[in-house]
DSSP file (Angstrom, degrees, kcal/mol; ACC not computed):
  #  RESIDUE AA STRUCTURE BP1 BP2  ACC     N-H-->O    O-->H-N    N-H-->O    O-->H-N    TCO  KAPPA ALPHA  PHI   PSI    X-CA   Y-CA   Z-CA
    1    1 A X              0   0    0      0, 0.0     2,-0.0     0, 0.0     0, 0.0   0.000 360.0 360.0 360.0 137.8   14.3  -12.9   -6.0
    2    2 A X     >  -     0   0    0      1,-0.1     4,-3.3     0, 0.0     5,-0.1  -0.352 360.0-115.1 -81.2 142.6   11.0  -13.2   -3.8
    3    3 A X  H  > S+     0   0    0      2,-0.2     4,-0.7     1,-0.1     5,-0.2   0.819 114.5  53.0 -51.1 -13.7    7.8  -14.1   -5.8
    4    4 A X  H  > S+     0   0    0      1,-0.3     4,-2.3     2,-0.2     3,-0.3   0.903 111.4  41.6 -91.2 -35.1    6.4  -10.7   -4.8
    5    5 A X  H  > S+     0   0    0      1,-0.2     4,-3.9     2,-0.1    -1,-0.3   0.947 115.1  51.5 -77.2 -21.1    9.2   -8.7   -5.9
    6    6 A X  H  < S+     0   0    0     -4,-3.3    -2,-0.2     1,-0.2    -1,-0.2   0.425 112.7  48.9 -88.4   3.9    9.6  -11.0   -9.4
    7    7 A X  H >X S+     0   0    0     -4,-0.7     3,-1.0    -3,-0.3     4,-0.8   0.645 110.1  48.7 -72.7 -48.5    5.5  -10.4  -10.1
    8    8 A X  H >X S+     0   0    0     -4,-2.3     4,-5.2     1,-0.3     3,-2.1   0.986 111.3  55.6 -53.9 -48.4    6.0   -6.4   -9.5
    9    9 A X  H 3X S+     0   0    0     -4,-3.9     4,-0.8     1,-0.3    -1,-0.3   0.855 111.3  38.6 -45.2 -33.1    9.1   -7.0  -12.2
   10   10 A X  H <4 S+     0   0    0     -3,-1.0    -1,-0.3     2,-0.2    -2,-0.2   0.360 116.9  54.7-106.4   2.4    6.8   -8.5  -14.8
   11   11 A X  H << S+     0   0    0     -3,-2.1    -2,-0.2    -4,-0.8    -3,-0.2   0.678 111.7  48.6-113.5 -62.1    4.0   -5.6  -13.7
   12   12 A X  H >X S+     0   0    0     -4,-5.2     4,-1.0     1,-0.2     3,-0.5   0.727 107.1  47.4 -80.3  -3.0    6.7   -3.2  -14.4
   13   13 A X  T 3< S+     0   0    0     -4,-0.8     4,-0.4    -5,-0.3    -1,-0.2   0.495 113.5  51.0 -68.4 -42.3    7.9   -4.2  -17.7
   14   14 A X  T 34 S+     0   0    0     -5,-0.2    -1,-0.2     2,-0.1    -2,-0.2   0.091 112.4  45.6 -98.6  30.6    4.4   -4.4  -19.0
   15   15 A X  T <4 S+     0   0    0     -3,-0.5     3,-0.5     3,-0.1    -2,-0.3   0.558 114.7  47.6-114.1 -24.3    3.7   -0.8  -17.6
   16   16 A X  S  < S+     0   0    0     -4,-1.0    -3,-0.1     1,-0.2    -2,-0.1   0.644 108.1  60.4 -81.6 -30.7    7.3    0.6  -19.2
   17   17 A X  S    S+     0   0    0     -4,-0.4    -1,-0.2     2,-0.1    -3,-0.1   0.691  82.8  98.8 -83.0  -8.9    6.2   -1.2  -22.5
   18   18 A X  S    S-     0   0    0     -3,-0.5     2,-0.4     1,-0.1    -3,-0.1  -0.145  86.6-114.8 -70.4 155.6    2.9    0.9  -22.8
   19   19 A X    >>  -     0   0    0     -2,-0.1     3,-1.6     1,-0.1     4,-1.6  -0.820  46.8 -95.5-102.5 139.4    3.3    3.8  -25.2
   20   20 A X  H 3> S+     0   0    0     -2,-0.4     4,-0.8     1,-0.4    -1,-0.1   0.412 119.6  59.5 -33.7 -21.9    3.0    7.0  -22.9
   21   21 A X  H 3> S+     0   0    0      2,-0.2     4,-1.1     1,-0.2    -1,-0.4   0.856 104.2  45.0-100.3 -44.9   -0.4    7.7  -23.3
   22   22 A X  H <> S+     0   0    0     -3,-1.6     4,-0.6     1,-0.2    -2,-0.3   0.436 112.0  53.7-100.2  25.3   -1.8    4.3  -22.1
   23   23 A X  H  X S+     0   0    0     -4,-1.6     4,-1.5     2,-0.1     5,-0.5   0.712 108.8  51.0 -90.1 -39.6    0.8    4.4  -18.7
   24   24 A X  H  X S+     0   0    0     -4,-0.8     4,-1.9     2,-0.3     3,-0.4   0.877 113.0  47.6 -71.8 -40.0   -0.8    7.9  -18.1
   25   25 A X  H  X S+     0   0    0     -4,-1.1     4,-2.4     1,-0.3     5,-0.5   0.943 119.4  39.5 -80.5 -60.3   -4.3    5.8  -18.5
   26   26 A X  H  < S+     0   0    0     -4,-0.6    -1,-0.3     1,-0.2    -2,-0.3   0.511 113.2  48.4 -85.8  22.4   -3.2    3.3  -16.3
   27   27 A X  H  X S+     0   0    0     -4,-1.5     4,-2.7    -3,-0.4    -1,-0.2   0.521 115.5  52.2 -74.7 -38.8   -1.5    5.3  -13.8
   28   28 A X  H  < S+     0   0    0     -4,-1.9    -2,-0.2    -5,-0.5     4,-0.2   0.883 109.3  48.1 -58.3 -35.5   -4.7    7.4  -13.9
   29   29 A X  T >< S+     0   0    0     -4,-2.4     3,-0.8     1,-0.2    -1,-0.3   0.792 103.4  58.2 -86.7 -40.2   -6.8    4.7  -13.4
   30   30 A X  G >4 S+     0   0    0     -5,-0.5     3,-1.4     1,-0.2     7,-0.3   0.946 104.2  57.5 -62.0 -49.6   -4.8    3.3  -10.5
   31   31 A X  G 3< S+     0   0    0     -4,-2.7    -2,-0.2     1,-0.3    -1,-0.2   0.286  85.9  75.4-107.5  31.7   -5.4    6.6   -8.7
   32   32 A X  G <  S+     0   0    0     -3,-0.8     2,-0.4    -4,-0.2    -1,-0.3  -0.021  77.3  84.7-118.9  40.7   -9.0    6.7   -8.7
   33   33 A X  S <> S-     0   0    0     -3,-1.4     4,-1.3     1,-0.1     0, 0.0  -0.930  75.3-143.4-113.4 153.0   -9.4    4.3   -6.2
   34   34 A X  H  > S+     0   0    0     -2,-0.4     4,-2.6     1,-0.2    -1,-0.1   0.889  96.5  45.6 -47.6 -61.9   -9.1    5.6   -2.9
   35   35 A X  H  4 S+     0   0    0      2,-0.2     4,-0.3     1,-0.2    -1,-0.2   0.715 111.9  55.2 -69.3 -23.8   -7.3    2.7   -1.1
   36   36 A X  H >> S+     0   0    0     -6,-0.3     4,-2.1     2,-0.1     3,-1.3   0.925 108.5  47.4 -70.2 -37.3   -4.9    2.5   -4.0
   37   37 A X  H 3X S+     0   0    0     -4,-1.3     4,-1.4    -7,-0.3     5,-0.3   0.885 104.8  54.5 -29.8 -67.6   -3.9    6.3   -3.8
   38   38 A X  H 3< S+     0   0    0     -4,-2.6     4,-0.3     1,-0.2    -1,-0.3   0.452 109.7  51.6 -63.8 -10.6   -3.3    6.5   -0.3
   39   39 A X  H <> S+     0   0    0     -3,-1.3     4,-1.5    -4,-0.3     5,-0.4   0.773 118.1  36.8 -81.5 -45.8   -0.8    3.6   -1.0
   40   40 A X  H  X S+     0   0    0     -4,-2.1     4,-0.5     1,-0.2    -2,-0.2   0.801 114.1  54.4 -57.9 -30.5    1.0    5.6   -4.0
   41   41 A X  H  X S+     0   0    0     -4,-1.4     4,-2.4     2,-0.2    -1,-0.2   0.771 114.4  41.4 -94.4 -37.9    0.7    8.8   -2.3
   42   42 A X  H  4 S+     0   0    0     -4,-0.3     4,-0.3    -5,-0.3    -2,-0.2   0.575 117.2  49.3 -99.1   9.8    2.7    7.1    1.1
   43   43 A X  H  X S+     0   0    0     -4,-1.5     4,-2.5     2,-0.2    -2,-0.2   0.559 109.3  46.4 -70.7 -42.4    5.2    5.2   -1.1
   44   44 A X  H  X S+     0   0    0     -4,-0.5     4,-2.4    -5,-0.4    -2,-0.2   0.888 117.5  51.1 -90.9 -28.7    6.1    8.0   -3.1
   45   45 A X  H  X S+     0   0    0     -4,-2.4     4,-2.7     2,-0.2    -1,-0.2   0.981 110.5  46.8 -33.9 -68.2    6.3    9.9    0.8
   46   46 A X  H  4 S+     0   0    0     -4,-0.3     4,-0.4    -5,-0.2    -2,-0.2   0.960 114.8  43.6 -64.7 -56.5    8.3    7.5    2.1
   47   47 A X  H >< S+     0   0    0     -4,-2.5     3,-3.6     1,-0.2     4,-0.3   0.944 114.9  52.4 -64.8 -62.0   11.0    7.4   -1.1
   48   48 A X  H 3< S+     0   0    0     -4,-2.4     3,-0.2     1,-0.3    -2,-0.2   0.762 116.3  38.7 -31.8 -32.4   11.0   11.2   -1.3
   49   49 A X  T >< S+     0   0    0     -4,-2.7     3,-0.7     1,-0.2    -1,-0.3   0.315  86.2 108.4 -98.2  18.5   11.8   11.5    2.3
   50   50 A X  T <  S+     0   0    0     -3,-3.6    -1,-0.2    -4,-0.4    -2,-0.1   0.800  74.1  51.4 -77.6 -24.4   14.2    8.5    2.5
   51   51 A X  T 3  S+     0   0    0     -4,-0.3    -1,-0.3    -3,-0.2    -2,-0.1   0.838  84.4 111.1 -58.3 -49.8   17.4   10.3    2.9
   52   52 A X  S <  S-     0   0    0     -3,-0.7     2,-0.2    -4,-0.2    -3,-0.0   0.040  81.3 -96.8 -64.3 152.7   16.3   12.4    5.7
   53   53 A X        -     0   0    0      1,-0.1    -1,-0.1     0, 0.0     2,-0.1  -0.445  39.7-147.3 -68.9 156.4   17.7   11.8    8.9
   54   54 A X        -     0   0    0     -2,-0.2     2,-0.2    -3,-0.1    -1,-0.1  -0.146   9.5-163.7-120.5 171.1   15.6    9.4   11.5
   55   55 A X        -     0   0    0     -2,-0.1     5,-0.1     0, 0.0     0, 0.0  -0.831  39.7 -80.6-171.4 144.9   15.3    9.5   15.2
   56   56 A X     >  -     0   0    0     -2,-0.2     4,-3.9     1,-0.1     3,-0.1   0.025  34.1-136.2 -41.6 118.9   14.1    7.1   17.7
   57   57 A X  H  > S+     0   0    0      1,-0.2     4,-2.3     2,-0.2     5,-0.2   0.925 108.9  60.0 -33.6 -51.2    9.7    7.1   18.0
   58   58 A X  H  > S+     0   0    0      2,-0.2     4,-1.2     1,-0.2    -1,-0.2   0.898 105.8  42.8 -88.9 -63.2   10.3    7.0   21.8
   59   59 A X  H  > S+     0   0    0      1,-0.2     4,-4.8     2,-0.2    -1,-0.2   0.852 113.9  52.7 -60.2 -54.2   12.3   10.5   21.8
   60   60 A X  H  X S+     0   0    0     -4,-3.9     4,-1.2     1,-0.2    -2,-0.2   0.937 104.2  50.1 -28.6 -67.5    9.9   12.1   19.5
   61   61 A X  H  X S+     0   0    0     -4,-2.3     4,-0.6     1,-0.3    -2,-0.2   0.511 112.6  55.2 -79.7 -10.3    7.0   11.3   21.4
   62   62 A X  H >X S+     0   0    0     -4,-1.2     4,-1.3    -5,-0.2     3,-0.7   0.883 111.6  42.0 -71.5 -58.2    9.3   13.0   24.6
   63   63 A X  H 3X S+     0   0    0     -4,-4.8     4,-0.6     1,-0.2     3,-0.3   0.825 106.0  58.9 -63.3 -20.6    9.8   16.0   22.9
   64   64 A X  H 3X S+     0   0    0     -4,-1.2     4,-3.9     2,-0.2    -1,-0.2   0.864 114.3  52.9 -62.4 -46.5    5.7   16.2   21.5
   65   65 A X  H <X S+     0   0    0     -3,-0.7     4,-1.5    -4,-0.6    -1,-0.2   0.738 105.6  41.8 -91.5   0.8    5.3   16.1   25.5
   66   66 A X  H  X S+     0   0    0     -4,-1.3     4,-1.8    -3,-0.3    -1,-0.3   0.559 109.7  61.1-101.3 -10.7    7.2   18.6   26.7
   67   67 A X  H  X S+     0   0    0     -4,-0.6     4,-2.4    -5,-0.4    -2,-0.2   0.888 114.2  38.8 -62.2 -61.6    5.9   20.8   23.7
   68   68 A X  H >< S+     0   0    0     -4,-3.9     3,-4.6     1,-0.2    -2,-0.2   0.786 114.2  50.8 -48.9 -71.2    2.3   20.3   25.3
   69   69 A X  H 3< S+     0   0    0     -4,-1.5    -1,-0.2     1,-0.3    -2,-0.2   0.677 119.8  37.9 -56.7 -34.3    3.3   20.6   28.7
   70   70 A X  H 3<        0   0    0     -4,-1.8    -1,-0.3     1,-0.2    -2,-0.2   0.500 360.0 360.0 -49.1 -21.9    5.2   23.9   27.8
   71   71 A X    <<        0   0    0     -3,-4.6    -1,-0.2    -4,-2.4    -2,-0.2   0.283 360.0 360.0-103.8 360.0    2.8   25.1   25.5
């Protein structure tokens, strides 16, 4: 195990060990900073959407340009 993921382990273990009310305090508290949010909010993106199927960047950004030129 990498140090980074074996600190998050010992970060989640003390957040699982909190009685409901103070994870809700610190979860709350986490997402009134800005720059932590936008990290929480595009982790919790990224797992919700993980399933979905992918396609090459390069293919998108064809089809985005035949949308304009068409459009």
């Amino acid at each position: 195990m990498k140090v980074i993921e074996s600190r998050a382990e010992v970060y989640l273990i003390a957040l699982q060990s909190l009685s409901k009310t103070e994870r809700e305090a610190v979860i709350a508290r986490l997402l009134e900073d800005p720059q932590l949010r936008e990290d929480i909010l595009d982790l919790a993106l990224i797992q919700q959407r993980q399933g979905e199927p992918t396609r090459p960047f390069r293919e998108y950004l064809a089809e985005k340009g035949k949308r304009v030129r068409n459009g």
